[in-house]
VOTI-398878 format. One line per field, with one value per residue (C-alpha): residue number from 1; x, y negated, z negated. Coordinates in nm, 2 decimals, always signed. Layout:
! residues N
nr	c(NUM,...) $
u	c(X,...) $
v	c(Y,...) $
w	c(Z,...) $
END
This chain:
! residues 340
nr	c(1,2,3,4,5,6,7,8,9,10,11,12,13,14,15,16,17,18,19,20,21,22,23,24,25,26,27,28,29,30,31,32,33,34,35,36,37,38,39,40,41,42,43,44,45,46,47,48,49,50,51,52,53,54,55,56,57,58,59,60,61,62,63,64,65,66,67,68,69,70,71,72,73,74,75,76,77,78,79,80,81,82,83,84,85,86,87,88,89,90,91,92,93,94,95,96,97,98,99,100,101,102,103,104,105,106,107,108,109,110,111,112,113,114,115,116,117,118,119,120,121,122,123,124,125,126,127,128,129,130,131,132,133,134,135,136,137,138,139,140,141,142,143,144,145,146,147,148,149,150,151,152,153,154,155,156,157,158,159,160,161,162,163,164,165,166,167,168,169,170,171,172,173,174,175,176,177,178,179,180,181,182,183,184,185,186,187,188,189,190,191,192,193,194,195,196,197,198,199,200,201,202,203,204,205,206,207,208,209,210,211,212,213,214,215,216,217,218,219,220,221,222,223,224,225,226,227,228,229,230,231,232,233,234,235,236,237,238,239,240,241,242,243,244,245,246,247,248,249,250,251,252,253,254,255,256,257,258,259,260,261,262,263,264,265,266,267,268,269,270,271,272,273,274,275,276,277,278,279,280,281,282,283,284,285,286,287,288,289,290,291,292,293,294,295,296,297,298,299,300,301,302,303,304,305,306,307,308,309,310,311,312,313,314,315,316,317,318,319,320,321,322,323,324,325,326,327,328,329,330,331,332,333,334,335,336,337,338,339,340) $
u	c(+2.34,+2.15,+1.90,+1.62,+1.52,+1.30,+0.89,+0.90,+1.19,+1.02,+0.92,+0.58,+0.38,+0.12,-0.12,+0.10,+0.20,-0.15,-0.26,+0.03,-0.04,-0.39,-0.31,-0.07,-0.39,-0.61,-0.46,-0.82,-0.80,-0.64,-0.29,-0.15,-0.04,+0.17,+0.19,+0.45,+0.76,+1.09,+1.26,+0.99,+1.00,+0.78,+1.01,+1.17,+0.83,+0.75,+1.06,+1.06,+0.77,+0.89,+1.14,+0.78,+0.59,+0.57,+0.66,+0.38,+0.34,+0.39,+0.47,+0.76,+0.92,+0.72,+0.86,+0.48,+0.47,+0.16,-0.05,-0.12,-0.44,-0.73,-0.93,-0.69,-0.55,-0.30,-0.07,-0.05,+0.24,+0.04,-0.33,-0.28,-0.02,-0.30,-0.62,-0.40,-0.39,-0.10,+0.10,+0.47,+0.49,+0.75,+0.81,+0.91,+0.91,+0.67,+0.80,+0.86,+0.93,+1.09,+0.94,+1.19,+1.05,+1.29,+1.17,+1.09,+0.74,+0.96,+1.13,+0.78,+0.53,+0.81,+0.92,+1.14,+1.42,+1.72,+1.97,+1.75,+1.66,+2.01,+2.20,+1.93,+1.67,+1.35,+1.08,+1.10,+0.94,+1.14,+0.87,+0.91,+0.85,+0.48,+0.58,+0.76,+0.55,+0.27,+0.07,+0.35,+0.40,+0.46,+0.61,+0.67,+0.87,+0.77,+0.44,+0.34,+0.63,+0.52,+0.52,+0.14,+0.19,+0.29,+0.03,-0.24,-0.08,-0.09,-0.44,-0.52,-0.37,-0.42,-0.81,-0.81,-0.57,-0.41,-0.10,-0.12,+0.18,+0.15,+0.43,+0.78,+0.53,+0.50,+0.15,+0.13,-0.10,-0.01,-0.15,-0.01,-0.23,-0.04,-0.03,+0.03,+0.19,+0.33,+0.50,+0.60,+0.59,+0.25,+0.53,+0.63,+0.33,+0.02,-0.12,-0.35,-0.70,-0.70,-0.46,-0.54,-0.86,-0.69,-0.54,-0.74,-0.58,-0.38,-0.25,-0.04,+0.32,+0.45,+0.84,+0.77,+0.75,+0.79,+1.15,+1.17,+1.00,+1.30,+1.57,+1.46,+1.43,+1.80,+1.91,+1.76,+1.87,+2.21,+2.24,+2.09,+2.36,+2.64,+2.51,+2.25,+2.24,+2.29,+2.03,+1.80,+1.83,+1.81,+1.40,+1.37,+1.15,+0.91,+0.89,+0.79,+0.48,+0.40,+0.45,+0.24,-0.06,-0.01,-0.04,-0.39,-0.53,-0.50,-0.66,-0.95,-1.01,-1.27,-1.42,-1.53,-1.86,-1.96,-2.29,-2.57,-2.63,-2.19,-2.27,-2.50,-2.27,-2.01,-2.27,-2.41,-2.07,-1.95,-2.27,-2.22,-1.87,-2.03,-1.78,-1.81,-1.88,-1.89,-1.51,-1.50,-1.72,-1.58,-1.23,-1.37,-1.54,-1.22,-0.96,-1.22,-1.23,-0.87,-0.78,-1.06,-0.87,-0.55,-0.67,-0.83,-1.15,-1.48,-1.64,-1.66,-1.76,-1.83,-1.49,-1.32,-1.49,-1.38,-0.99,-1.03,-1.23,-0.93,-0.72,-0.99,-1.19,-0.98,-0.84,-1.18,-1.35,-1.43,-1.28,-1.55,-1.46,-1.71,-1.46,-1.11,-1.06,-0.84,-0.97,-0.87,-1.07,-1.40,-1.39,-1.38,-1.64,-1.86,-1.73,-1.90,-2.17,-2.28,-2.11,-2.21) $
v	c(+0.88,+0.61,+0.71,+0.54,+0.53,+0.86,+0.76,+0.93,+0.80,+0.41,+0.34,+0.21,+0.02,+0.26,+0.08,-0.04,+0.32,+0.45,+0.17,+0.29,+0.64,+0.57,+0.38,+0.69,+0.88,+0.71,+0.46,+0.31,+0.17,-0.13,-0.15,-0.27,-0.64,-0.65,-0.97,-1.06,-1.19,-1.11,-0.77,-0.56,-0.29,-0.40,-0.39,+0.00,+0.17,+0.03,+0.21,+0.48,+0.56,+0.66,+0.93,+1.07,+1.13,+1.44,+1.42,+1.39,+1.49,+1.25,+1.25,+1.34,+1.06,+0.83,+0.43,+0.41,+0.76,+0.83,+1.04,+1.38,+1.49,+1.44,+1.07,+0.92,+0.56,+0.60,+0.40,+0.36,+0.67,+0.90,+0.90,+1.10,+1.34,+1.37,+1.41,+1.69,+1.90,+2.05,+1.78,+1.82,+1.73,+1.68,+1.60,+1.29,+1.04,+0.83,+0.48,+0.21,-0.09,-0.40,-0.73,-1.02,-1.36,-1.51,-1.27,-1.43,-1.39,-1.15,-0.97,-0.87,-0.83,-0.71,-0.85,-0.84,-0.64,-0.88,-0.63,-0.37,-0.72,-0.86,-0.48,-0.32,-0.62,-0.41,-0.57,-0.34,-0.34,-0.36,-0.28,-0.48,-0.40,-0.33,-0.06,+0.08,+0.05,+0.23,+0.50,+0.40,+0.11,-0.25,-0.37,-0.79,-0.92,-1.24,-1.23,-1.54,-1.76,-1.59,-1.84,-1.93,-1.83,-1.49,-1.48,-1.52,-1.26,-0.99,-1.07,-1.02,-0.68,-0.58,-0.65,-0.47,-0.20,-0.27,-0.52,-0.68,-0.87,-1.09,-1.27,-1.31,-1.10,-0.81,-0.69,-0.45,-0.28,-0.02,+0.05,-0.10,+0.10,+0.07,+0.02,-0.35,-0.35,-0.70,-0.84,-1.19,-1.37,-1.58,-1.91,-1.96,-2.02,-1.85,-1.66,-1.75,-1.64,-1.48,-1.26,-1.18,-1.02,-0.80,-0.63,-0.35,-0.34,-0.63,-0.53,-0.80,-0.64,-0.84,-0.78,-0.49,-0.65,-0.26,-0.27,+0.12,+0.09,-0.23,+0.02,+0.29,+0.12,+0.01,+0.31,+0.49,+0.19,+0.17,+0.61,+0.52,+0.32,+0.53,+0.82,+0.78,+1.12,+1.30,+1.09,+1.18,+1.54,+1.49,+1.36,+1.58,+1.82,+1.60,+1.40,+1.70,+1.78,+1.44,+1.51,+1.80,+1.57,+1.36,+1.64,+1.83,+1.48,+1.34,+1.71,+1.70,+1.31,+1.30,+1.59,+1.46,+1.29,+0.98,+1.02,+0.74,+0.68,+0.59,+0.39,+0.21,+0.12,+0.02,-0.23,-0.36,-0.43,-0.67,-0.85,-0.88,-1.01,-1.22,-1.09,-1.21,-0.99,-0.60,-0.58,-0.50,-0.22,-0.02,-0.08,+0.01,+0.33,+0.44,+0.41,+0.59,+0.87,+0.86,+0.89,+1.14,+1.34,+1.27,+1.40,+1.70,+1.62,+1.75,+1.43,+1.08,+0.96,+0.61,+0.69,+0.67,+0.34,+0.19,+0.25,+0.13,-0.17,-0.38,-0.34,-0.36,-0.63,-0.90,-1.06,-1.11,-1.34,-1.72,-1.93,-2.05,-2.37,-2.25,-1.93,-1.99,-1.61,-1.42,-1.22,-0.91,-1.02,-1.13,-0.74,-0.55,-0.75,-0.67,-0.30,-0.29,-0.43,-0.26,+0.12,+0.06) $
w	c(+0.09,-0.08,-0.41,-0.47,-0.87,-0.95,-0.96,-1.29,-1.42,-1.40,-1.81,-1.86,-1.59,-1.58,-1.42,-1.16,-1.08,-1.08,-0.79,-0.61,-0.60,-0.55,-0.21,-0.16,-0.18,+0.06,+0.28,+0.30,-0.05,+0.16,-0.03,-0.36,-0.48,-0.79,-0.96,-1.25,-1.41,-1.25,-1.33,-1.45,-1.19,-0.90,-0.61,-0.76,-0.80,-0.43,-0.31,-0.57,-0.34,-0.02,-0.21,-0.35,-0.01,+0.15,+0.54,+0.84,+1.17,+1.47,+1.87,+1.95,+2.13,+2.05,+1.87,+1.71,+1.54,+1.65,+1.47,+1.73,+1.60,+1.82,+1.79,+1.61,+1.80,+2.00,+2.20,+2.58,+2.62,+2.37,+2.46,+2.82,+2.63,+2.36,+2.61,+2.81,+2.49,+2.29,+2.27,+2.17,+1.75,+1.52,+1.12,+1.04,+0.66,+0.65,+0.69,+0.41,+0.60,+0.41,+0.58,+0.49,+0.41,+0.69,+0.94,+1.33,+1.45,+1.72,+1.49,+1.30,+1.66,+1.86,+2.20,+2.53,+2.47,+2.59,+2.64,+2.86,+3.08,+3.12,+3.18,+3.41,+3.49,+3.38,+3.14,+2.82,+2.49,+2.21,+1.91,+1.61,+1.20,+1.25,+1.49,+1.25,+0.92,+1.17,+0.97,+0.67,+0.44,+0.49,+0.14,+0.17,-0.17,-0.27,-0.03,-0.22,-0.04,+0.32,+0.58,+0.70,+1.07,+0.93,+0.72,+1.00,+1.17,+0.91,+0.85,+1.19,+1.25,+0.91,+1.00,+1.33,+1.26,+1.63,+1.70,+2.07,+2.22,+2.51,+2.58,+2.86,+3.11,+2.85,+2.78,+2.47,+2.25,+2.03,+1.67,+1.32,+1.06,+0.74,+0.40,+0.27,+0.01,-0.15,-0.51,-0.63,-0.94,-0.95,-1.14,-0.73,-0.56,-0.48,-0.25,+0.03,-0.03,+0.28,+0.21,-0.14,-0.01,+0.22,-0.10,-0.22,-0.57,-0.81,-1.04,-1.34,-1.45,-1.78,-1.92,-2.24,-2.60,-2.73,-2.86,-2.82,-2.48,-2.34,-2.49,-2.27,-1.98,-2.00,-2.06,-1.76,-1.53,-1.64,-1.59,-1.29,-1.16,-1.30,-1.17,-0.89,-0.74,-1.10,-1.25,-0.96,-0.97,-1.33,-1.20,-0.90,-1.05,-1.29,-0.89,-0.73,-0.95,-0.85,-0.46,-0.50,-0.66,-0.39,-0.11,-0.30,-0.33,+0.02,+0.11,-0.10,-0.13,+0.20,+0.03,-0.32,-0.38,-0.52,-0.72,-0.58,-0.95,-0.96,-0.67,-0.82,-1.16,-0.92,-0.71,-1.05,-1.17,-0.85,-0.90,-1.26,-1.17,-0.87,-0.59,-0.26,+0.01,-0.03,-0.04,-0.39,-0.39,-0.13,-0.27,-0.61,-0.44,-0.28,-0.57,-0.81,-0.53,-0.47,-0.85,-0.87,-0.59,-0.77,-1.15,-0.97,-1.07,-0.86,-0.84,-0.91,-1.21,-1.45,-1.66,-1.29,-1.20,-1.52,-1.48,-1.13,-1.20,-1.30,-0.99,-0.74,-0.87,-1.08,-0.80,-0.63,-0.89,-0.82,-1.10,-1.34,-1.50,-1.77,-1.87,-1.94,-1.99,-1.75,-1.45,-1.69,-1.96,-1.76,-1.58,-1.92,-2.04,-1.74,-1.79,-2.13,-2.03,-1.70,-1.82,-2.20) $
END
């Protein structure tokens, strides 16, 4: 059985770790880039993740995992099983799906399953990795070298929450709501606009200058690797209080409010900022909600928008030849100013 490196084992990174339990929380937040230099974690807390949440319900039988309650999409074998009432259920993880950088436009859509054609000459589907990430996580290392044409695609499922193939006489629609999560080191290239604004939270990782802090991190890794299913029962129950979080918040999160006056901060600070579009405020709404959930708090408030800010607007600025200070620096100094 293969271990993946305890969530609570990972030293440091805080702010990476809260974005990704925040998009944990509420899949709405719209996912989680992490930027940074090589080795610092990014690619482990992303699959530290799937260890950490708690499984869901899905039709039975069915390649989408389609979620059984009532009005949620559907795909073409679930929606008459759903409208018929009682339909059969059962428990399955929610996905983590790894999307390669040399992955075929087939191999990510889905297409004509050759071997179903050639043995019994029918025209079947053979789903692809947004079937699987469905409801789940799609997690792309190095998302800044994606090719373009599989760029455009994500941003058009990722926009419509729906993925359609039409291709060899197939004719398929079947929902792809996930997760996107992506990391890469901004020294290789960088991302496509496009894309970027899909993210609901970026978040910069840099390599520890805490001497203490590098020492630890060694350690852990290299008991880790000696030991992986000692050293993860060594986590299991410090993970546990974390599933639990996780489960309370995603129950509670539609339930919090968010103040009009907290509103208001939050629309005062993207114009501060001068954000285009109202992406940024709804992103900056739903991670201060979702940590609210998480922190068990019983509403929003200013102290929430502030440690949310960050991740849900830095990557949204225009560059301003004016300002040579980083994204992280111009948000903090709007912070002060707008929640002074």
């Amino acid at each position: 059985m293969r271990h993946s490196f305890p969530f609570s084992a990972i030293v440091g990174q805080e702010e990476m770790k809260h974005a990704i339990l925040v998009a944990a929380v509420d899949p709405g937040v719209g996912g989680v880039l992490v930027f940074g230099d090589r080795g610092t974690g990014k690619s482990t807390a992303v699959r530290a993740l799937a260890a950490l949440l708690p499984k869901m319900k899905a039709m039975a039988g069915c390649a989408y995992g389609c979620d059984p309650e009532p009005g949620t999409p559907s795909c073409e074998h679930c929606a008459p099983l759903k409208a018929a009432g009682h339909p059969k259920t059962i428990q399955r993880d929610v996905p983590v799906v790894d999307l390669p950088l040399g992955a075929t436009e087939d191999r990510v859509v889905g297409a004509l399953d050759l071997e179903r054609a050639l043995s019994e000459g029918v025209k079947a589907f053979e789903p692809g990795l947004l079937a699987r990430a469905n409801r789940g996580f799609l997690y792309i290392d190095e998302v800044n070298l994606l090719e373009d044409h599989l760029v455009d695609l994500l941003i058009d499922v990722a926009a419509s929450g729906e993925n359609m193939v039409e291709r060899e006489g197939l004719s398929i629609r079947h929902p792809a709501r996930f997760v996107l999560v992506g990391s890469g080191n901004p020294e290789e290239g960088e991302l496509r606009p496009q894309l970027l604004d899909r993210f609901g939270l970026a978040v910069n990782v840099s390599t520890p200058t805490d001497l203490t802090l590098r020492i630890e991190v060694v350690k852990r890794r290299d008991a880790f690797e000696r030991d992986p299913e000692g050293f993860t029962a060594q986590w299991r129950k410090e993970d546990e209080k974390i599933r639990k979080r996780l489960v309370a918040a995603r129950k509670r999160v539609n339930e919090l409010s968010v103040p009009d006056d907290v509103l208001a901060r939050a629309a005062e600070l993207c114009m501060a900022l001068g954000t285009d579009g109202l992406r940024g405020e709804l992103a900056l709404m739903r991670a201060a909600r979702a940590l609210a959930a998480y922190e068990g708090d019983k509403a929003v408030n200013e102290q929430h928008l502030r440690r949310m800010a960050a991740p849900a607007l830095g990557h949204r600025l225009r560059r301003n030849p004016l300002d040579d200070a980083g994204s992280g620096t111009r948000v903090a100094r709007a912070v002060e100013e707008v929640l002074a």
